[in-house]
C-alpha positions as CSV (number, residue, x, y, z in Angstrom):
1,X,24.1,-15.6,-45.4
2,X,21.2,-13.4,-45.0
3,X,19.3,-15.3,-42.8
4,X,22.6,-15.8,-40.4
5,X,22.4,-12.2,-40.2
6,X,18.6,-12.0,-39.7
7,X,19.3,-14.6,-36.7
8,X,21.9,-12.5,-35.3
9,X,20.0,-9.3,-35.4
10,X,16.5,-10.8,-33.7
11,X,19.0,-12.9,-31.0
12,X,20.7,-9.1,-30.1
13,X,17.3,-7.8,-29.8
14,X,15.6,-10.6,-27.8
15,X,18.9,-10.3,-25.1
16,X,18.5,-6.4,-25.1
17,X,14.6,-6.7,-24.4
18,X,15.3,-9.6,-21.8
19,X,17.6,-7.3,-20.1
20,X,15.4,-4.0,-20.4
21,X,12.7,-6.0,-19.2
22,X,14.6,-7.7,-16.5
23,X,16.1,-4.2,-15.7
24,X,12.1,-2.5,-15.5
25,X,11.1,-5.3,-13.3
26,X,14.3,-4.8,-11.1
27,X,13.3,-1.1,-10.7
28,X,9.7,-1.4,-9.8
29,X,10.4,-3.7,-7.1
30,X,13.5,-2.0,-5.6
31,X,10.9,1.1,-5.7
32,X,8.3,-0.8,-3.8
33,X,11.0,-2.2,-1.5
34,X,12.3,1.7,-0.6
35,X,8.7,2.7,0.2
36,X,7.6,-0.2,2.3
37,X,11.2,-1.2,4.5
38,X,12.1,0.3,7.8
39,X,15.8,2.6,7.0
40,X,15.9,3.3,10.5
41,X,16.6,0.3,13.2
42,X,14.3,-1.5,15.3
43,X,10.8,-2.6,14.8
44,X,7.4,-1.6,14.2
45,X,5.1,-1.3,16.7
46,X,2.3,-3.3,15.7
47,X,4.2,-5.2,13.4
48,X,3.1,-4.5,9.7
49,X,1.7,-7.1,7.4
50,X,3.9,-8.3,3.8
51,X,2.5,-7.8,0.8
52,X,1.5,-10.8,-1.0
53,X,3.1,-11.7,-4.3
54,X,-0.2,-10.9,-6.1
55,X,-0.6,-7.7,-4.2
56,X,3.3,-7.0,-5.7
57,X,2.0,-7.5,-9.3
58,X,-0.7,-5.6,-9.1
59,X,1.2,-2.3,-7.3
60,X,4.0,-3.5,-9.7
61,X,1.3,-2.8,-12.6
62,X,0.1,0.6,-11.6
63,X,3.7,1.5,-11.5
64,X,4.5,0.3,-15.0
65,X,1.4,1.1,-16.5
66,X,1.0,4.7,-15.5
67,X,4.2,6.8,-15.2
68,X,2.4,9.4,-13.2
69,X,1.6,7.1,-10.5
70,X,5.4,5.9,-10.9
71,X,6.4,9.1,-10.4
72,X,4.2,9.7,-7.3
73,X,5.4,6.4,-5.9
74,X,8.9,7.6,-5.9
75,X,8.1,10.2,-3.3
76,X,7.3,7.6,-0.7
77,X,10.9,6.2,-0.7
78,X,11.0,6.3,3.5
79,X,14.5,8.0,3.1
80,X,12.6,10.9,2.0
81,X,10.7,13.5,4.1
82,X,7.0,13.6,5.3
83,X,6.1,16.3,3.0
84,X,7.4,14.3,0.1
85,X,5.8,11.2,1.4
86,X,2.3,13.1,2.0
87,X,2.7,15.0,-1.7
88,X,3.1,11.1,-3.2
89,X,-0.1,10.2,-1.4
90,X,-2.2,12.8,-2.5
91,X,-0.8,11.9,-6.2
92,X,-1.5,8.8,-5.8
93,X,-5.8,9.7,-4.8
94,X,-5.7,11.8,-7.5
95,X,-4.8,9.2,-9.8
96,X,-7.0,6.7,-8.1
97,X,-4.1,4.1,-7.6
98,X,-5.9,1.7,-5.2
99,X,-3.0,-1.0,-5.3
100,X,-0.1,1.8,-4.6
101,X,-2.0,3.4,-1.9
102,X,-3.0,-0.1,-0.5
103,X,0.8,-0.8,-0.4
104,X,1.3,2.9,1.7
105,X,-0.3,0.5,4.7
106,X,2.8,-0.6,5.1
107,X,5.2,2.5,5.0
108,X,6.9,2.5,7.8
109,X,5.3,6.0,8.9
110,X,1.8,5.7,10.6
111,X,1.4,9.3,8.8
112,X,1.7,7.8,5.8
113,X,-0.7,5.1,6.8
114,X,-3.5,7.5,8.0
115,X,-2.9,9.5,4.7
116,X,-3.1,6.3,2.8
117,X,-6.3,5.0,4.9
118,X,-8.0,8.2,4.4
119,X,-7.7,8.3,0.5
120,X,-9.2,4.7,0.3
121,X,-11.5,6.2,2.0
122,X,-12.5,9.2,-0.6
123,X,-11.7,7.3,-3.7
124,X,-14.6,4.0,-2.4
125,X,-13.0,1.3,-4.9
126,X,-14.8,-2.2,-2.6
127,X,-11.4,-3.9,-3.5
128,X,-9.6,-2.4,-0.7
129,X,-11.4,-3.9,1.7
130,X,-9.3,-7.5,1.9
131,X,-6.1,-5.7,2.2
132,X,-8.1,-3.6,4.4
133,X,-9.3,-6.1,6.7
134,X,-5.7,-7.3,6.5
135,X,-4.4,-4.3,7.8
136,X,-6.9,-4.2,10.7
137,X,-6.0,-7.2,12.0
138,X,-2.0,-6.7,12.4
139,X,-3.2,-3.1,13.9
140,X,-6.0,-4.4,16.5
141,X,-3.9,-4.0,19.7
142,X,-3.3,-1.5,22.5
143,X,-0.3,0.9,22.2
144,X,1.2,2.6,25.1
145,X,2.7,6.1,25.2
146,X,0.8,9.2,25.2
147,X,2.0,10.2,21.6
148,X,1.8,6.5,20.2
149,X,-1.3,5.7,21.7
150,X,-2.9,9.0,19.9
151,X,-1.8,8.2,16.6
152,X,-2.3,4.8,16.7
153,X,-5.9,5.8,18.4
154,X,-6.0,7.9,14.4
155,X,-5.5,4.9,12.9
156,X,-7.6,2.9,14.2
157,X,-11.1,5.8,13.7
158,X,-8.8,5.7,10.2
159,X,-9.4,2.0,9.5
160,X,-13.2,1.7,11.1
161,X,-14.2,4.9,8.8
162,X,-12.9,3.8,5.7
163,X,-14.4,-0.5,6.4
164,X,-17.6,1.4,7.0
165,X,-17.7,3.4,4.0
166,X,-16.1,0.9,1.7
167,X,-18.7,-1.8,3.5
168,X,-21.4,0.3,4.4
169,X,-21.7,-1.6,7.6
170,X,-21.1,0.9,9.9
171,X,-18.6,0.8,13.1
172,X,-17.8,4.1,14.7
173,X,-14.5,3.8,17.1
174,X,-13.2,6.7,19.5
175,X,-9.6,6.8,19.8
176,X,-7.9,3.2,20.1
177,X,-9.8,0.8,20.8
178,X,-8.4,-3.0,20.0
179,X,-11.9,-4.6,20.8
180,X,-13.9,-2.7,18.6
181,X,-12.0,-2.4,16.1
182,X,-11.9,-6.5,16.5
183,X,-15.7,-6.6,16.8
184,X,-15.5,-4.4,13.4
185,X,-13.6,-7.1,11.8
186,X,-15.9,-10.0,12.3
187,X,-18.9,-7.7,10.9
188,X,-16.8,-6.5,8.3
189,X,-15.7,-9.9,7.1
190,X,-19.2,-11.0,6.8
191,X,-19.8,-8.7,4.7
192,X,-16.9,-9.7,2.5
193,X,-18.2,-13.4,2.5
194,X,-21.7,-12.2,1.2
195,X,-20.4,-10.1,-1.7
């Protein structure tokens, strides 16, 4: 009789882990979902790359592992407002969370992007520079508009500032420019393959 009861008890706490585990994975990811999806219609302009399914673990894993960056993750929820979104940025360099910020790439605000690409910059952890070079290539194209064309002119000194820091191969870009930025790439992935 006592070990029917000792079965009992270990079967109602595996099912109650399996579901709080299940229920902390569900979370994470509807979290990561909120910060990276568009809530507003239409398309971006470049089109944003997905995260991989490793790239999800490992933002996934920052998130479980360190509440604080959980709780700076929240903020970027694209419902929210830019100062929220900007405040869970700056938490997020603070804490040095390479794979959340990495993730930020593909907020659908560029001001989130260009906060995101400027905190890779100051933080200098080498394994952004995939995601990185990623990143680069969805946004190596010409924008039109005055206001678009600016920002997306930020992003792209954004992106050549922080390959040449993390790279130390140097490529200085004024405004938009899809060729150089391009011509970055190829130098930058050589450098990749020979480290």
């Amino acid at each position: 009789m006592k070990l029917y009861k000792i079965l009992i008890l270990l079967f109602i706490f595996g099912v109650s882990l399996n579901v709080s585990l299940a229920q902390s994975n569900f979370d994470h990811k509807a979290l990561l979902k909120a910060a990276t999806t568009r809530p507003w219609s239409g398309e971006s302009y470049p089109a944003l790359p997905s995260l991989s399914t490793e790239m999800q673990s490992l933002v996934i894993g920052e998130l479980i592992d360190l509440p604080t960056v959980k709780n700076a993750y929240i903020k970027l929820d694209a419902k929210k407002s830019n100062v929220e979104w900007f405040q869970g940025v700056s938490e997020l360099e603070k804490l040095k969370a390479i794979w959340s910020l990495q993730s930020c790439l593909i907020h659908p605000s560029e001001d989130v992007q260009i906060h995101a690409l400027r905190s890779l910059t100051k933080i200098g952890d080498k394994r952004a520079v995939p995601f990185l070079l990623m990143y680069a290539e969805y946004m190596a194209v010409l924008e039109g508009g005055s206001e678009n064309a600016t920002i997306h002119g930020i992003i792209h000194e954004s992106i050549a500032n922080a390959l040449s820091t993390l790279t130390g191969v140097k490529i200085k870009l004024d405004g938009q420019d899809p060729e150089g930025l391009k011509r970055g790439i190829t130098k930058w992935r050589k450098w990749l393959c020979e480290n």
